[in-house]
C-alpha positions as semicolon CSV with decimal commas, in nm:
position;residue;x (nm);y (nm);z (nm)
1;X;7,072;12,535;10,982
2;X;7,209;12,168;11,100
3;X;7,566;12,235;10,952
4;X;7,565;12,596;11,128
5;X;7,464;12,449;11,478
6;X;7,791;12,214;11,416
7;X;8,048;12,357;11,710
8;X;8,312;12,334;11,499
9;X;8,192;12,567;11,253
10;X;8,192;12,820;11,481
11;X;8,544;12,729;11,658
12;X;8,651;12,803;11,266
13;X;8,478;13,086;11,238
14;X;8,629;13,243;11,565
15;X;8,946;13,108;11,424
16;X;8,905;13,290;11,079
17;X;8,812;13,592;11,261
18;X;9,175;13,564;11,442
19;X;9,372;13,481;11,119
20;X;9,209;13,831;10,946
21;X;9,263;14,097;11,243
22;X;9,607;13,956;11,287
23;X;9,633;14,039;10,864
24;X;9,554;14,381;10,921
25;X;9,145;14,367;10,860
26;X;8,903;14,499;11,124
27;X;8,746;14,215;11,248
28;X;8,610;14,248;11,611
29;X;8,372;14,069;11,813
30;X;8,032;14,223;11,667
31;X;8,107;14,157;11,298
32;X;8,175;13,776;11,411
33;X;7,854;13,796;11,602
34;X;7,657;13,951;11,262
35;X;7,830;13,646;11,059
36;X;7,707;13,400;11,273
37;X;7,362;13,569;11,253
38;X;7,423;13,578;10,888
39;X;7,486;13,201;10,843
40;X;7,158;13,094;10,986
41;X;7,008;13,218;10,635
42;X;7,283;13,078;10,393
43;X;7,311;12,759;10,285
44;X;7,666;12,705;10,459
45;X;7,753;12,350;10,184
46;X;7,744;12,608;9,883
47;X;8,084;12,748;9,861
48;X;8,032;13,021;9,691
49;X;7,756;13,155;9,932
50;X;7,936;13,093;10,260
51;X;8,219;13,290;10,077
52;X;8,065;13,561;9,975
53;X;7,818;13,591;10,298
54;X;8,192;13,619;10,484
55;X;8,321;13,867;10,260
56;X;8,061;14,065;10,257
57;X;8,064;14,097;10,676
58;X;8,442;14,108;10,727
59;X;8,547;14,345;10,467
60;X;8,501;14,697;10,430
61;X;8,746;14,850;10,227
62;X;8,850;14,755;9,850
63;X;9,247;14,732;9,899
64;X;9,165;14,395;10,183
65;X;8,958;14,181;9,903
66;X;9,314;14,024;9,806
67;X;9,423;13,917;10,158
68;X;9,056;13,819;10,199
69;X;9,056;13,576;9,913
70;X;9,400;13,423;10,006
71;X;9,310;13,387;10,360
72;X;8,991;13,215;10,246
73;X;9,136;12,983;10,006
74;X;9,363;12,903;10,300
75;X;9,165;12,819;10,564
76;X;8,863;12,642;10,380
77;X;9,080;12,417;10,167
78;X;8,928;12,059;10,160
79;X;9,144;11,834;10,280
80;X;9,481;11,729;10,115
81;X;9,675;11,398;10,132
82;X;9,487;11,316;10,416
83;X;9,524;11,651;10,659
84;X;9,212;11,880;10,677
85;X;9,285;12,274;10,732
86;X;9,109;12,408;11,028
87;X;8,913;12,157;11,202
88;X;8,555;12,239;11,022
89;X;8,411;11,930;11,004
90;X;8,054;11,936;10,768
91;X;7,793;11,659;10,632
92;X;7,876;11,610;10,344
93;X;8,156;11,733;10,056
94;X;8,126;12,118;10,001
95;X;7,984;12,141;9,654
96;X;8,181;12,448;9,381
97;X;7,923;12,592;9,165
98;X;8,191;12,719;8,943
99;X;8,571;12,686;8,975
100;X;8,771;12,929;9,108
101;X;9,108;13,040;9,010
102;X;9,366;12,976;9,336
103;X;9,519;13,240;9,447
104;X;9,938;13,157;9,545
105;X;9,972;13,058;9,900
106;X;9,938;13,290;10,153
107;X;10,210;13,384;10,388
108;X;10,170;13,493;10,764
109;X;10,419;13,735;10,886
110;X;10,700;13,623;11,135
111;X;10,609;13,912;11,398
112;X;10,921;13,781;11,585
113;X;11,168;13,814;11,298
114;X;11,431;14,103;11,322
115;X;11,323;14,407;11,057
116;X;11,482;14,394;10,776
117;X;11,757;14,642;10,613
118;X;11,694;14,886;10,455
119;X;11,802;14,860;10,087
120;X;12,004;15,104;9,879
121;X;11,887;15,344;9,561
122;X;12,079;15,134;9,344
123;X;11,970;14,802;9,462
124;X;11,638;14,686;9,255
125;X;11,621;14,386;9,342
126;X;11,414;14,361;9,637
127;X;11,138;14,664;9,719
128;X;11,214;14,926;9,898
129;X;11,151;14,971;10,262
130;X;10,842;15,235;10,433
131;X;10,952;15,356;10,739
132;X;10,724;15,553;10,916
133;X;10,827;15,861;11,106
134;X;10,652;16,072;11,334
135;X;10,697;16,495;11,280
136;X;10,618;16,760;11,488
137;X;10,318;16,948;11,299
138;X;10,299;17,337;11,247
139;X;9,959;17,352;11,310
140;X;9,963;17,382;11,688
141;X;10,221;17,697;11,598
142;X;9,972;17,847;11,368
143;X;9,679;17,838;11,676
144;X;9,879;18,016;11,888
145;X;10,043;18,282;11,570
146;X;9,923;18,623;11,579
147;X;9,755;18,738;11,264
148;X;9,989;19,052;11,227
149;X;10,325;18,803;11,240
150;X;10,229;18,575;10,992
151;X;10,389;18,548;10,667
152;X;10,266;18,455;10,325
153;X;10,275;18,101;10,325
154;X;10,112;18,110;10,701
155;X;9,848;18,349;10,554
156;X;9,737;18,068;10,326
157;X;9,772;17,777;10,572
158;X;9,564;17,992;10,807
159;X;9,315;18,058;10,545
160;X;9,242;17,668;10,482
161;X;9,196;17,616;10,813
162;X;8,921;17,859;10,849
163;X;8,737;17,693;10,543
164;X;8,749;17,393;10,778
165;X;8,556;17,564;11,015
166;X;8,101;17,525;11,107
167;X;7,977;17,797;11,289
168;X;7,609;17,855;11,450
169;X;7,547;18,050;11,671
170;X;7,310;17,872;11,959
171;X;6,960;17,779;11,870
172;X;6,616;17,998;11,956
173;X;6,243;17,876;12,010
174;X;6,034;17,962;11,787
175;X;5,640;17,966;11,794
176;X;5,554;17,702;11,601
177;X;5,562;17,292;11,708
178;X;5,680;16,980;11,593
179;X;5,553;16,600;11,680
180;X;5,739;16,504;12,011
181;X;5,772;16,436;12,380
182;X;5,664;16,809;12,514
183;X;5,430;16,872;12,762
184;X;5,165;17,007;12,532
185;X;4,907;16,787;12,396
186;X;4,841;16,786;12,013
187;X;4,457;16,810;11,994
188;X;4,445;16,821;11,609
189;X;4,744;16,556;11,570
190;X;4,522;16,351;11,795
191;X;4,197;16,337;11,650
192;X;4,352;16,240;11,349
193;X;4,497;15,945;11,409
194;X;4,242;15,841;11,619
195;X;3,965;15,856;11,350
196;X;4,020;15,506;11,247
197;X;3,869;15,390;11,606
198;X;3,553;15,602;11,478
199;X;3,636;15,884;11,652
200;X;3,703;15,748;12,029
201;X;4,045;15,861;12,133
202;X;4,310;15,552;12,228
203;X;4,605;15,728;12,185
204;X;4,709;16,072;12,281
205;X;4,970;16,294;12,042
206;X;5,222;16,547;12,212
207;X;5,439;16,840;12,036
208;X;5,714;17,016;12,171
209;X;5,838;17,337;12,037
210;X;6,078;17,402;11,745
211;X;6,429;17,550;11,786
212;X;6,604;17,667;11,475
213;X;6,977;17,882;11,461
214;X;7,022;18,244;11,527
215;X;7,077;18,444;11,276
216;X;7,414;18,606;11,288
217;X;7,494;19,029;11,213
218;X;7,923;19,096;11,144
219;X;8,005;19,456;11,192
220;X;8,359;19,469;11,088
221;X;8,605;19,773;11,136
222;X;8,823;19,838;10,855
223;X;9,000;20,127;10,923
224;X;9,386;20,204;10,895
225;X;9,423;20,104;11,250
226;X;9,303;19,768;11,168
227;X;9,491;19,722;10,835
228;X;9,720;19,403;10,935
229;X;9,415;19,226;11,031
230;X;9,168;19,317;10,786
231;X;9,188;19,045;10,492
232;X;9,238;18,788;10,730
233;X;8,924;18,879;10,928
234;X;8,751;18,893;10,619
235;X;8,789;18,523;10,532
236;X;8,678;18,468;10,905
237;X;8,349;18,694;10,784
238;X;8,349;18,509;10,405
239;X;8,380;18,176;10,636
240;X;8,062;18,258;10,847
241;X;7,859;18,341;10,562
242;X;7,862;17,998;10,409
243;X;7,898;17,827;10,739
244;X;7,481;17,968;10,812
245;X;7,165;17,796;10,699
246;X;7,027;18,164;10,625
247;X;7,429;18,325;10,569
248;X;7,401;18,597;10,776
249;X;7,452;18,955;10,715
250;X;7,801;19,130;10,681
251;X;7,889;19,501;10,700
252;X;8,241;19,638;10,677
253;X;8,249;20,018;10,816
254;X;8,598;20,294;10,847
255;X;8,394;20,604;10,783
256;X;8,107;20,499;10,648
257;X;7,927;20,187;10,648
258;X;7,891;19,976;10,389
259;X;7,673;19,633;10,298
260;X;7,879;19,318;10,177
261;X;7,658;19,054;10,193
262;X;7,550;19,021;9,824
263;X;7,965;19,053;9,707
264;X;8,053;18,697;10,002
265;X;7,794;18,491;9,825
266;X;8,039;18,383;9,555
267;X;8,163;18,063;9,566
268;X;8,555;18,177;9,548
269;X;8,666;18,326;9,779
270;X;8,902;18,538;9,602
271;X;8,648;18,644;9,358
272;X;8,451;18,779;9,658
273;X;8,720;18,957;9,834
274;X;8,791;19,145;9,569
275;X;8,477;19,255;9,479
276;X;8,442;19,352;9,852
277;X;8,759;19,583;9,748
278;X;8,603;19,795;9,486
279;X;8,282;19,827;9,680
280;X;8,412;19,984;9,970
281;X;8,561;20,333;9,927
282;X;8,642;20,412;10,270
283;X;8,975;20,138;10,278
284;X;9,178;20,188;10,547
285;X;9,088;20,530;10,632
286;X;8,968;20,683;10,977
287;X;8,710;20,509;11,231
288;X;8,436;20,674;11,352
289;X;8,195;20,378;11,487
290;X;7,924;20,607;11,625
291;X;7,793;20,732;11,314
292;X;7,832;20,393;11,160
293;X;7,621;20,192;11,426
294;X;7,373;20,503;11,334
295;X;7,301;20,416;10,999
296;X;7,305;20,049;11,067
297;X;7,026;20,166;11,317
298;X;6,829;20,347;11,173
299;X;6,873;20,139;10,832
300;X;6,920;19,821;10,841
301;X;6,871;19,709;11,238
302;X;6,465;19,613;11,193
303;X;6,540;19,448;10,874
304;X;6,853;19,235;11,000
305;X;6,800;19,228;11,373
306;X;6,512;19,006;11,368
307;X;6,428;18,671;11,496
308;X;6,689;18,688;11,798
309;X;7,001;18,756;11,612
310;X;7,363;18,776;11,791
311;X;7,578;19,103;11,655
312;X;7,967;19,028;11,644
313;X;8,177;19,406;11,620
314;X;8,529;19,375;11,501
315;X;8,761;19,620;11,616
316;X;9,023;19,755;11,799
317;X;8,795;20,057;11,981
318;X;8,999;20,347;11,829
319;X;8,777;20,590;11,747
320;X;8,765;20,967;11,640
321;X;8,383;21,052;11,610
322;X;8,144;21,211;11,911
323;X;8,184;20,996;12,217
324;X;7,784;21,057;12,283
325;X;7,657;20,961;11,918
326;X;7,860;20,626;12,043
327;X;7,738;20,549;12,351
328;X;7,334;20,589;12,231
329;X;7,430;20,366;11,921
330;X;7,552;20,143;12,141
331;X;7,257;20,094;12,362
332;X;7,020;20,087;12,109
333;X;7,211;19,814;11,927
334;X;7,251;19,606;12,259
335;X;6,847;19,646;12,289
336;X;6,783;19,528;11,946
337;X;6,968;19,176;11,943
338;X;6,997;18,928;12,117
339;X;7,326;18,936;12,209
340;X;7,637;19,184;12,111
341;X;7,970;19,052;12,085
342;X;8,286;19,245;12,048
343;X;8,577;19,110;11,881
344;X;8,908;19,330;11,969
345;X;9,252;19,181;11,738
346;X;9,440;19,383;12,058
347;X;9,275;19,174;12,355
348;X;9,515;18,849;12,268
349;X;9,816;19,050;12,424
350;X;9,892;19,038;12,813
351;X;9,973;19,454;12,814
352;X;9,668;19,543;12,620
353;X;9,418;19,781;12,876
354;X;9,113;19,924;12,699
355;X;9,202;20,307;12,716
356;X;9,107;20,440;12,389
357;X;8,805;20,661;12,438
358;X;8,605;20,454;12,236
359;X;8,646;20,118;12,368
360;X;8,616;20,314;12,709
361;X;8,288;20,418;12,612
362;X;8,148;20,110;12,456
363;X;8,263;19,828;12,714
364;X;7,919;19,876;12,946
365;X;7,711;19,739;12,683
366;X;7,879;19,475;12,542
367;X;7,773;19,128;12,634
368;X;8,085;18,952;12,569
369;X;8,420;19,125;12,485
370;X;8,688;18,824;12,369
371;X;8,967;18,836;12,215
372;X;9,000;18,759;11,792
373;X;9,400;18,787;11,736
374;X;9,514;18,375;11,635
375;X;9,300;18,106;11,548
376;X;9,274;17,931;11,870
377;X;9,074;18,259;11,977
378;X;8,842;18,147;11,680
379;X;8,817;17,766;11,775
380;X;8,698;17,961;12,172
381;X;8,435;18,198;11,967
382;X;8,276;17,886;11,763
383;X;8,251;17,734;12,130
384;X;8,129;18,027;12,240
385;X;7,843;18,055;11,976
386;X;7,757;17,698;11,988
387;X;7,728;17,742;12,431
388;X;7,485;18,059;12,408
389;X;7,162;18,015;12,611
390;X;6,822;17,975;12,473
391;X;6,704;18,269;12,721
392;X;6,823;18,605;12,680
393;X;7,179;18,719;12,846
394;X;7,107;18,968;13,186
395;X;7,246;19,328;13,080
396;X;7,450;19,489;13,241
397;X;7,268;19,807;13,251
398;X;6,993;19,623;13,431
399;X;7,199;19,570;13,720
400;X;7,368;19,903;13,747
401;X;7,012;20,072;13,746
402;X;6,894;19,846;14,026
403;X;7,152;19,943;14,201
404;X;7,150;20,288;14,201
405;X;6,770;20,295;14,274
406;X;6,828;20,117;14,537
407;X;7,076;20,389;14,658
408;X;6,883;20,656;14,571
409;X;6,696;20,836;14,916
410;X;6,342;20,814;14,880
């Protein structure tokens, strides 16, 4: 404690702390502040504790013990031929437990110096030269890439990106509580802790309510129309499933529909795809998305729907089946979830004007209609699920009705 109150020491210190960021460690004001914090519990005239106290502060990664050492050995020399090192000045000789093995003398680099040559191949005499050089990345080409133009080395590139990617898709409240700072007292919480006063209550408990992640639905069109962006979409799908706490439910549909949930569980993605492959038999074939969102209706809605879930439909809107089996199918899906989300490949170009007949008929009850063509338009959907509200969206339908009540003559 005496030697550490010595103002010297800690002009050394500060001094130490100069000699190691200018070697390349990170040492900044707060790890000098925790040393000298450190030092009031280390007996500063052992050597071998003040050393490893310091090293044990100041460095953080493995390659920096070497400069660490030298640096140390350096700086805390005792004094040689009458010249100390530093101006620590302590009571008393510093005391070595053990000896230590000196490391060669350390060299500080000339920062003024002009940079050296490089050398030549054949020239082994003296190591070669790192020169660091900055290159323009393809990754801000493969954001804005459309799926359909990408080649086979893209495909792949694209493909590790996605793995990259955590999705969730907003939070919901759920009935139950957890200890916190709500509103709501917690009677039974309270009484329980307050039983060692003998039953008088000194201190009052509060809950607030639990939120947990929406489960997510993917309805994904795999017709012939939607061909060049199929597999690619399906890594997007294989990339959600294992991005969920509870992995979400997947359903590919052309002409019929078809459950792949169980098949994306594997842990390779490749493996899953093609399983996916030999399960579906309606590959690239015609789209009709009315009778599909019927027997994902009528089958499967109650059991997957649940709990406040948000419904993302991939496709292009090209579709061949009844235009009126569509537009129920799509009401009663946008009544049973939370929120319905249509992806369209064809929305990412400037010219692009929904005017198929399906897409015509299924715009007025889609919450949010975006655009799923390059993987910046990904990146905006993961935003998007992440920004949904805890209350549920304001259909459109609602508004429309209102309206035409309104204009209706009594």
């Amino acid at each position: 404690m005496a030697a550490l109150q010595h103002s010297n020491l800690l002009v050394n210190l500060v001094l130490f702390g100069r000699l190691l960021r200018g070697l390349g460690l990170d040492v900044d004001t707060g790890r000098m502040l925790d040393v000298v914090q450190a030092l009031r519990w280390v007996d500063v005239v052992e050597r071998d504790d003040f050393y490893y106290a310091l090293r044990c502060l100041l460095v953080h990664q493995r390659e920096h013990l070497a400069v660490f050492d030298r640096a140390f050995e350096l700086f805390w020399r005792p004094p040689q031929n009458g010249r100390r090192v530093g101006r620590v000045v302590l009571q008393g000789q510093v005391r070595r437990k053990k000896p230590r093995v000196v490391p060669p003398p350390l060299r500080l680099p000339d920062w003024n110096a002009a940079p050296p040559k490089p050398t030549t191949p054949g020239n082994t005499g003296e190591p070669p030269i790192l020169q660091a050089t900055f290159t323009y990345s393809d990754r801000e080409v493969l954001r804005r890439k459309n799926f359909a133009e990408l080649s086979d080395d893209e495909l792949r590139a694209i493909r590790r990106m996605l793995a990259s990617f955590t999705w969730q898709a907003g939070l919901r409240r759920t009935r139950r509580f957890r200890p916190g700072a709500g509103r709501t007292f917690d009677l039974r919480r309270t009484l329980r802790q307050n039983l060692q006063y003998g039953g008088e209550v000194y201190r009052w408990s509060r809950k607030e309510p639990r939120y947990v992640p929406r489960p997510l639905v993917v309805l994904a069109d795999i017709s012939g129309s939607m061909e060049r962006y199929t597999r690619l979409l399906l890594h997007f799908a294989y990339g959600l499933s294992r991005g969920f706490e509870k992995g979400g439910e997947i359903f590919v549909f052309s002409t019929r529909l078809t459950r792949i949930t169980r098949p994306m569980k594997e842990k390779n993605v490749d493996q899953a795809l093609r399983q996916v492959t030999g399960s579906v038999q309606d590959w690239s074939g015609g789209t009709r998305i009315g009778e599909a969102l019927k027997s994902f209706n009528f089958h499967w809605g109650r059991r997957v729907l649940g709990h406040g879930a948000v419904v993302l439909l991939i496709s292009d809107g090209w579709d061949q089946g009844n235009t009126d089996l569509l537009r129920r199918e799509m009401a009663r899906l946008q009544r049973s979830c939370y929120r319905l989300i249509w992806l369209n490949p064809l929305l990412g170009s400037e010219q692009y004007r929904p005017l198929a007949r399906g897409m015509q008929t299924a715009l007025p009850y889609i919450d949010d209609f975006l655009p799923v063509h390059n993987l910046a338009s990904l990146e905006d959907l993961s935003l998007h699920l992440r920004s949904l509200e805890k209350k549920a969206p304001l259909r459109r339908q609602f508004f429309k009705n209102l309206f035409a009540r309104e204009m209706d003559p009594p």
